[in-house]
N, C-alpha and C positions, 0 to 999 in steps of 0.2 A: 493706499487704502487703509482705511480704518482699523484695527483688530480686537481681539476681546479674547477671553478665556473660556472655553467651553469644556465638556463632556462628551465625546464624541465615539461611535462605532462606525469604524474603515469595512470590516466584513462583518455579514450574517453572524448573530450567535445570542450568547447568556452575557452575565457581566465583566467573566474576561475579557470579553471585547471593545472595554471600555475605555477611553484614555483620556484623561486630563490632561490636555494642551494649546497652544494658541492658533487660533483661526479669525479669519477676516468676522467683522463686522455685519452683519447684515444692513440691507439697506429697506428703507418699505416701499413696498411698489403702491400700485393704484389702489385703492381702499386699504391700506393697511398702515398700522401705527406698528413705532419702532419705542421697544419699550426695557426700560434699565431695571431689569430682572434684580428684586430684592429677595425673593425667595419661591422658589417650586417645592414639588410633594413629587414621590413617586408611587409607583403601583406595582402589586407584584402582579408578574406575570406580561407586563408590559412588552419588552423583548423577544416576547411568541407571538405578539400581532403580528399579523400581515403587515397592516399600515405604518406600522414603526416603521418599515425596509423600502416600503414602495408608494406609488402615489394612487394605491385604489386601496380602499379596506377589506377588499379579498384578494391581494397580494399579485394581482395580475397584471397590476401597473408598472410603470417604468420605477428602476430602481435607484432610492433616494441615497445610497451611502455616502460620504461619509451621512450618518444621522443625526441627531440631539435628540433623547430621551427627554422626560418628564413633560406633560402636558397640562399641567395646573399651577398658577402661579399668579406673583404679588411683585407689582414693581411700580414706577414712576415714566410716563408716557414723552417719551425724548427726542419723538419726528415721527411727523407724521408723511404717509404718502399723497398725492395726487389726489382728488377726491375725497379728501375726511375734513371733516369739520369738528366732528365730535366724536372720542374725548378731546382735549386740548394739551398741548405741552407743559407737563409739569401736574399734570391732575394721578393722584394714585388709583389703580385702577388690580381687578383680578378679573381672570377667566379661564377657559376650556379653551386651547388650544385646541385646532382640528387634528386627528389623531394620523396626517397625511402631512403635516407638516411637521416643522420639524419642533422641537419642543424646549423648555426653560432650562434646561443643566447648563448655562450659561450667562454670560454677564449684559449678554443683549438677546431679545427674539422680536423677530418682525413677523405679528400676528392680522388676521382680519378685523377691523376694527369694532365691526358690529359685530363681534362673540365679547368683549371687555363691557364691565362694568364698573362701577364708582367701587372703590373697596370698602366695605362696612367702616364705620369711624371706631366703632368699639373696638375692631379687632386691627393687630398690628399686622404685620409683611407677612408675618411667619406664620400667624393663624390663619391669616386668609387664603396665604397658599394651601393651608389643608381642605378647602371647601371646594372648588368647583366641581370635582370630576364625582366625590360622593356625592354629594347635596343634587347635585343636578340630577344623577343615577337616580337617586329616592324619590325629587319628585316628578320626573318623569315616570317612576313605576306606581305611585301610589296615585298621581293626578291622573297623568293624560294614561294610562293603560287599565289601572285597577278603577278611575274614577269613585276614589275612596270618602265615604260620606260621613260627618260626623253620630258618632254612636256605634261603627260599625267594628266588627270584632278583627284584629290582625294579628296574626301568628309572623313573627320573626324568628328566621331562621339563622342564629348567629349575630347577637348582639352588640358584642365590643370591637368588631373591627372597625375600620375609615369609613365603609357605609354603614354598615350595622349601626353605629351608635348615634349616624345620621336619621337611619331609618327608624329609628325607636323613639329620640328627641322629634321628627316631623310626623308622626302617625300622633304621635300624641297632641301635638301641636295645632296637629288638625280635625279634633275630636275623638281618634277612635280608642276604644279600650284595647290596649297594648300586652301581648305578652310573649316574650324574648325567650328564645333560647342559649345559655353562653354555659364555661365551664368553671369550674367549683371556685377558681381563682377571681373571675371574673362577675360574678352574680350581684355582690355589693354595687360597684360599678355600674354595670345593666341598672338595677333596679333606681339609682340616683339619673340615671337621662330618663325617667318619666315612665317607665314597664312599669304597668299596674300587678305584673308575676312573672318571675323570671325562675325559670327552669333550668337545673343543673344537668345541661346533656352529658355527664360520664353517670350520675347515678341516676338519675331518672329517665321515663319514656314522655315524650311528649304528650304522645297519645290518650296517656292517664289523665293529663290536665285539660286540653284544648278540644271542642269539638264544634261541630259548624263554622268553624270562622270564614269570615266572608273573605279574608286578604290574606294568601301568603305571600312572604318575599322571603323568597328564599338563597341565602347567602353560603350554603356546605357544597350542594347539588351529593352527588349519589345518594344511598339508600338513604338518606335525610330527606331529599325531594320527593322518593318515592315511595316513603311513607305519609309524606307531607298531605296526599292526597285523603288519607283516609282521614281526615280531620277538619277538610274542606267542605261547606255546605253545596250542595247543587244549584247551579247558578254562579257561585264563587269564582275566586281567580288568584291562583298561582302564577307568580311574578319569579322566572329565574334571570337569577344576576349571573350563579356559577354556571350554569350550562340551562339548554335548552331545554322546556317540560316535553315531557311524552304527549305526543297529541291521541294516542290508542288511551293512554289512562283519563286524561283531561275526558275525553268524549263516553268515556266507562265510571265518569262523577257525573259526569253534565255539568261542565265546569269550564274555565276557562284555561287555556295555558298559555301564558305569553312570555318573549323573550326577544330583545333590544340591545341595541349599543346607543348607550347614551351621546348624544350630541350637545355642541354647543349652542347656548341659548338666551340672550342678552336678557329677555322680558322675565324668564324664570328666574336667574342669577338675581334678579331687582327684586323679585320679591323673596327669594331668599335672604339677601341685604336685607330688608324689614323685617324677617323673624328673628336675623342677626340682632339689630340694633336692637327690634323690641322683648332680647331678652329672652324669647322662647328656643330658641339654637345658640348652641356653641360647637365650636371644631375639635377633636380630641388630638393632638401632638401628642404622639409617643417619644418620639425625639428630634432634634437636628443637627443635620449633619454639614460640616465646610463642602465647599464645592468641589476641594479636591477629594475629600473622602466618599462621593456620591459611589463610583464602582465597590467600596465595602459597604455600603447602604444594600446596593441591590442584590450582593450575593448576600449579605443577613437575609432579606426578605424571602430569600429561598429557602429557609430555614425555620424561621421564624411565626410567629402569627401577632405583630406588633396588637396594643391597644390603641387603635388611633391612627393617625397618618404619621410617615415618615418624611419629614421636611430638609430640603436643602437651603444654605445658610448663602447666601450670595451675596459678599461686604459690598458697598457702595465705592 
């Protein structure tokens, strides 16, 4: 049998439980392509899913250990299974890995074929593993839940992280007037992905600047979300990424509160590729890291608040 180098967790836990070492090969079964992982991203907080561990995303399924972490990722399509025709062997491709499988910290993953797409041509391995799992979050919260129209006013809640800077370059992208919250360090930044006013959350109230906005997305969640309310118009919708909105305040605005886990999603990924190429998105790298050094990746992220995505670096 085959083998390859992964990233792997034997028991439940954080990053300690992380180990760089050799494992078989995956093979692809029916509808699935077997693909030569050039680079993944991670996520914090990843590790406290349910579905990292088992095979339901509310952790009631059977248990997947050992696992492979990171779910977003850039490679070269190297066999396919039973049933696929398209992508083809040899076409570079990214996608959302289902969050139930097992994921990129690895030098091979055998994914469902229909979540990959063509990788944008402008961006290399390492960029494009920064995109699927924000970009898709953002436009599923701004399209299919906020059904965001251009002209309409959106309050971001935390600007310069993996989605935030996602969400700030596609609200703008998509007509609406943008205005970001980030900190003192981070405002220049904000203000160049397209926020038409970027607000310094340690010295300012948001409150003072924003009122009726028709879109939050809200990226802090506590007393940031639940002041978020008072600056939403009636009718509005507040979009939590960090935790769920309160449906008692949502229905005491006349408002909306919605809260999702982003899925994989080919046709979305395709036109996210066209605002790639055409120029209106880019991905933000904070840094990358070798494959073996992924378990100090993900205890930084426990730490830290990167600008951007955190990428693994997977040699060919």
């Amino acid at each position: 049998m085959s083998t390859m180098h992964a990233v792997r967790a034997h028991t439940r836990g954080g990053p300690e439980q992380l180990v760089y070492e050799e494992s078989s090969r995956p093979e692809p079964g029916r509808g699935e392509a077997l693909v030569a992982v050039r680079a993944a991203s991670i996520t914090a907080g990843e590790l406290t899913w349910p579905a990292t561990w088992t095979d339901s995303l509310d952790g009631s399924g059977r248990d997947r250990t050992p696992t492979i972490p990171s779910h977003e990722m850039s490679g070269i399509v190297a066999g396919l299974g039973p049933g696929v025709s398209t992508p083809v062997v040899g076409d570079a491709v990214y996608g959302l890995i289902p969050f139930v499988h097992d994921g990129a910290a690895a030098e091979y993953v055998s994914v469902p074929a229909d979540v990959l797409a063509a990788k944008p041509k402008t961006l290399d391995h390492t960029e494009a593993a920064a995109v699927p799992l924000a970009a898709l979050t953002v436009w599923q919260a701004l399209v299919d839940h906020a059904a965001l129209e251009p002209g309409q006013q959106v309050l971001i809640q935390g600007g310069a992280g993996g989605v935030g800077s996602f969400a700030v370059q596609m609200a703008a992208a998509l007509g609406a007037r943008v205005t970001a919250t980030a900190s003192t360090s981070d405002l220049d930044f904000v203000a160049h992905l397209g926020a038409d006013e970027v607000i310094d959350r340690t010295t300012q109230r948001f409150e003072d600047h924003v009122r009726d906005a028709d879109v939050v997305i809200d990226l802090v969640g506590g007393e940031t979300q639940t002041r978020s309310w008072n600056v939403l118009r009636p009718g509005g919708v507040l979009v939590g990424i960090a935790a769920p909105p309160d449906p008692e305040q949502a229905a005491a605005r006349g408002a909306r509160g919605v809260f999702f886990i982003v899925e994989p999603h080919r046709d979305q990924l395709e036109k996210i590729t066209e605002l790639i190429d055409g120029g209106k998105l880019r991905p933000m790298v904070d840094r990358v890291v070798p494959l073996p050094r992924t378990r100090a990746a993900y205890e930084a992220l426990e730490k830290e608040h990167p600008r951007g995505k955190v990428v693994i670096d997977i040699a060919p």
